[in-house]
C-alpha positions in Angstrom: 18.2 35.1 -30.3 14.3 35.6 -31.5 13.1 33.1 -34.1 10.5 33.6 -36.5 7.6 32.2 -34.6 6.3 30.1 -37.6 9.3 27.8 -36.9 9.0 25.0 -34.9 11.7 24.9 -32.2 14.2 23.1 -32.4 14.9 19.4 -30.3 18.2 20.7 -28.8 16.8 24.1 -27.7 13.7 22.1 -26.1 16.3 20.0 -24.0 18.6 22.8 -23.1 15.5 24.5 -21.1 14.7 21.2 -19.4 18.3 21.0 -18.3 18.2 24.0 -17.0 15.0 24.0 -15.2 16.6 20.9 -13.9 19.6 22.4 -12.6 17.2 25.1 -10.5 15.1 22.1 -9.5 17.9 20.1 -7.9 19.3 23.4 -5.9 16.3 22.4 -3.7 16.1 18.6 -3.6 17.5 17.5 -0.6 19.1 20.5 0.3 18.7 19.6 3.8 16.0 21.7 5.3 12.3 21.7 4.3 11.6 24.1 1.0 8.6 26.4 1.1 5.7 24.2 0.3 1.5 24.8 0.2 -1.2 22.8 -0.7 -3.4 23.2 -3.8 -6.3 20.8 -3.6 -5.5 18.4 -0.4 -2.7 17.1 1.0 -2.1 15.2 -1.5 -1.7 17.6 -4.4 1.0 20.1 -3.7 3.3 22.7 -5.0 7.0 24.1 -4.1 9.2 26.9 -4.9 11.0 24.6 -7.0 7.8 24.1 -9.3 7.4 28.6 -8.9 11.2 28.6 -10.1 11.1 26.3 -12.9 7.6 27.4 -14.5 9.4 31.1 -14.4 12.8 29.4 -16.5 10.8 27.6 -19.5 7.9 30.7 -19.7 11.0 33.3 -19.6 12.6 31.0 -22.1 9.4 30.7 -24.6 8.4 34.2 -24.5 12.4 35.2 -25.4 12.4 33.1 -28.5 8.8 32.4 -28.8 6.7 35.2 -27.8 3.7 34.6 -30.0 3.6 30.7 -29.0 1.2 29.9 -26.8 1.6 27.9 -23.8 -0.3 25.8 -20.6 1.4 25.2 -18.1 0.2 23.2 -14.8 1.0 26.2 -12.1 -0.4 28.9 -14.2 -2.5 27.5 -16.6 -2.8 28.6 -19.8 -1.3 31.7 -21.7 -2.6 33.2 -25.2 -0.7 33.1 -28.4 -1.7 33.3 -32.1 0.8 30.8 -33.3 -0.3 27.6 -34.4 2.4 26.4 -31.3 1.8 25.2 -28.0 4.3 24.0 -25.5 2.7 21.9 -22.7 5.0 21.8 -19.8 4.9 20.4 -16.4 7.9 22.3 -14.2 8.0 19.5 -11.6 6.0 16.3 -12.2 6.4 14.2 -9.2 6.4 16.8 -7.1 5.4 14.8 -4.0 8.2 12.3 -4.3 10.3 15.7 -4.9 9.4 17.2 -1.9 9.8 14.2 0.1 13.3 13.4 -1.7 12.3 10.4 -3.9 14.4 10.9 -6.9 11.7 10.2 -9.3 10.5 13.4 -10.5 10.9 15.3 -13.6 10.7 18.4 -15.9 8.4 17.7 -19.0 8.1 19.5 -22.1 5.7 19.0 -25.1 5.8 21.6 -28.1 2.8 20.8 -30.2 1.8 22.2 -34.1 -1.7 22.4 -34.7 -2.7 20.2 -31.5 0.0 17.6 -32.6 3.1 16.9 -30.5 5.9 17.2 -32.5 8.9 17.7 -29.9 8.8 15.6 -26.1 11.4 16.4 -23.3 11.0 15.0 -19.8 14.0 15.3 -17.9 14.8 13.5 -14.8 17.6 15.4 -13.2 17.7 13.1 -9.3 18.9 10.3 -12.2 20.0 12.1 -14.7 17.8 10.6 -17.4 16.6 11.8 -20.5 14.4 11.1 -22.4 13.0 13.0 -26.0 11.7 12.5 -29.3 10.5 14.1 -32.1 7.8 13.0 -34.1 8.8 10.1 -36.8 12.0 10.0 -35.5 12.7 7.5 -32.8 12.9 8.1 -29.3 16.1 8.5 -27.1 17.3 7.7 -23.3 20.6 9.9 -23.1 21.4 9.4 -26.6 20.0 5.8 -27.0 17.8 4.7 -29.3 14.7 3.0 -26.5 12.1 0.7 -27.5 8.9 -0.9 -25.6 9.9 -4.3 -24.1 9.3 -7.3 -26.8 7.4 -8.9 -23.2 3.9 -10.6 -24.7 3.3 -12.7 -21.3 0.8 -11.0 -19.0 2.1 -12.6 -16.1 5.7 -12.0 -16.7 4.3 -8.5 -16.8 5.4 -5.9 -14.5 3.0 -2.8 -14.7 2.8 0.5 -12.9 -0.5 2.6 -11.9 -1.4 5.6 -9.7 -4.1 7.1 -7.4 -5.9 10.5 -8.4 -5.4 13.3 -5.9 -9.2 13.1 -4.7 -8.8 9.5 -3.4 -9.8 10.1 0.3 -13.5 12.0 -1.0 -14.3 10.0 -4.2 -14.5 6.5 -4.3 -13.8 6.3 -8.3 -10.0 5.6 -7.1 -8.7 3.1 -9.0 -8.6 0.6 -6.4 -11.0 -2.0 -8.7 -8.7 -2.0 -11.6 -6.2 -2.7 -9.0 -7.9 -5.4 -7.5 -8.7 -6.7 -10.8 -5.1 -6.4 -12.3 -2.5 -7.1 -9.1 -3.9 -11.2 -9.6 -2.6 -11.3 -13.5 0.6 -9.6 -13.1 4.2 -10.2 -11.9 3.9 -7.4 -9.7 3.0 -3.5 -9.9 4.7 -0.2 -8.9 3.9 3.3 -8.1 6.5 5.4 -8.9 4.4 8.9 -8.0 5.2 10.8 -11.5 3.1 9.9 -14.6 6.2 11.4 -16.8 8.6 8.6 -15.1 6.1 5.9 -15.9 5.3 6.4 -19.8 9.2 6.8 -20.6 10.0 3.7 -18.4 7.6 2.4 -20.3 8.6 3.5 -23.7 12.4 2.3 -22.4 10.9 -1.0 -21.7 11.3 -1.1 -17.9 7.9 -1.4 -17.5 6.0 -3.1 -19.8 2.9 -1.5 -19.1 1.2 2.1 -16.8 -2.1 2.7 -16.2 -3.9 5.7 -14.3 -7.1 7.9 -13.7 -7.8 11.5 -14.1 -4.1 12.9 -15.4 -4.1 16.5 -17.3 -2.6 17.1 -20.5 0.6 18.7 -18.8 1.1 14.9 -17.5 1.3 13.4 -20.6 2.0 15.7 -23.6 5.5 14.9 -23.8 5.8 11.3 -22.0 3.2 10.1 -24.8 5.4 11.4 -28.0 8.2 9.0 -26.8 5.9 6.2 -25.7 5.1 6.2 -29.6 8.1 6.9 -30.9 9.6 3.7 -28.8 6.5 1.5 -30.5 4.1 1.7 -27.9 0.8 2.1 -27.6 -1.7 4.0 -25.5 -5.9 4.3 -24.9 -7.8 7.0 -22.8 -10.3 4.7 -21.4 -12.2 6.7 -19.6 -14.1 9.8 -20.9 -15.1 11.3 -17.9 -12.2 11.2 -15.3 -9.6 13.7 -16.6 -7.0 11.6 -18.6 -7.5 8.2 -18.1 -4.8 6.5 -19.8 -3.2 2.9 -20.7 0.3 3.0 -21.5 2.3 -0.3 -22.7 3.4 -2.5 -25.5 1.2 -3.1 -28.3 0.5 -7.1 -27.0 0.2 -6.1 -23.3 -1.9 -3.2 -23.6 -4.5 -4.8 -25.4 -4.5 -7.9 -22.7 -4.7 -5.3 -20.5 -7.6 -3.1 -21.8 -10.6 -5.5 -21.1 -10.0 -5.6 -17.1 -9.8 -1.9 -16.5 -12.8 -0.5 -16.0 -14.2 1.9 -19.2 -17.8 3.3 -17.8 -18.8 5.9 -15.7 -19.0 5.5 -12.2 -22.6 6.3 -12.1 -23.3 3.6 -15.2 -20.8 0.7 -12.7 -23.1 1.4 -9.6 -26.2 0.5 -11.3 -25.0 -2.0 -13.0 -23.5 -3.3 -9.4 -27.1 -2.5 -7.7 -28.8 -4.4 -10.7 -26.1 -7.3 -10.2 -27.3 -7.7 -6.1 -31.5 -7.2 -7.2 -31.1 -10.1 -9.9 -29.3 -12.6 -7.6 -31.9 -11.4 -4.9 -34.9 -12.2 -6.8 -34.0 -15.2 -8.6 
């Protein structure tokens, strides 16, 4: 059925097409021979049939009951619309551990009005999770109200990160906030899908993510529910895609002063000035 496209969509509707992008996504995932596969960037940044086939379900889905809504997606990038609404979905975030048969990976959907979220859906269909709010109204785990952990204690702290897909050719990888970090900690994961780590976060598994240069399809929706669980978030870099603290209001901001904020350009003088100082003193 068409809607008039000055209505936002509706929460069900927006978790019905994650479902069913799901269900295409897990026709594939460890079916037992290797899907097609081809490399975008590197190596280390790929893409799959699956992703293809799911991008084709939500788009066919939007433009049926949403034609004028605009949307960006990660495989195609962005479409045109005249509606104030966006959907910002990511068909397979995670795509590595999907290809390699890691079950955490997952379908993400943001809707946004006037450059606000106002609906989140990331589905995790290996586990069966899922996750989805909408704005100032809580945010849900398979029907369950979730919240950030109550965790103050940095070194009780178990916190997550990642490694941007141009790790082998620029050195701004991530590795110093990991060095700095690891020491304070319990103990840190990777769980390869940015999606996996807000809402774990937001479900207070985690009790804090970090991670450089994400895109807007990474986050859109994760970041609705991390709020709507009481967390709290900071991009804290400007120049390295989405740089992004996740946690709990009383972790992040224990967190915030070790991770590096400045461009890498600004850290390597400051580094050279460091060494000329203690040389000439």
């Amino acid at each position: 059925m068409n809607r008039t496209n000055t209505l936002q969509p509706e929460l069900a509707e927006v978790i019905a097409c994650a479902k069913q992008a799901g269900q295409i996504a897990m026709q594939y995932f460890r079916s037992g021979h290797r899907i097609e596969m081809h490399n975008k960037l590197n190596d280390s940044d790929i893409v799959t049939i699956a992703d293809k086939e799911c991008e084709i379900c939500i788009k066919d889905f939007i433009r049926k009951n949403y034609p004028e809504h605009s949307i960006l997606s990660e495989e195609s990038g962005e479409t045109c619309g005249d509606a104030q609404y966006r959907w910002v979905i990511d068909p397979i975030d995670g795509t590595t551990n999907f290809y390699s048969g890691i079950p955490l990976w997952g379908i993400s959907i943001g809707v946004e009005f006037g450059g606000v979220t106002e609906l989140g859906v990331v589905y995790l269909p290996a586990t069966d999770e899922l996750f989805y709010a909408q704005r100032g109204q809580g945010a849900y785990l398979n029907d369950r109200r979730i919240h950030v952990t109550p965790e103050t204690k940095l070194s009780r702290a178990v916190i997550s990160t990642g490694f941007p897909v141009d790790k082998d050719v620029n050195p701004d990888n991530n590795l110093d906030n990991l060095a700095a970090i690891l020491p304070l900690v319990r103990d840190i994961r990777r769980l390869g899908a940015a999606t996996a780590d807000i809402c774990y976060v937001a479900a207070g598994f985690l009790s804090g993510y970090w991670e450089l240069n994400l895109h807007e399809w990474d986050v859109n929706a994760a970041l609705l529910i991390l709020s709507e669980a009481g967390g709290k978030s900071t991009r804290f870099r400007q120049d390295r895609g989405i740089s992004i603290l996740c946690a709990n209001p009383s972790i992040h901001d224990q967190l915030l002063p070790y991770l590096n904020t400045s461009p890498r350009m600004e850290r390597n003088f400051n580094y050279v000035w460091h060494l000329y100082t203690n040389v000439h003193q």
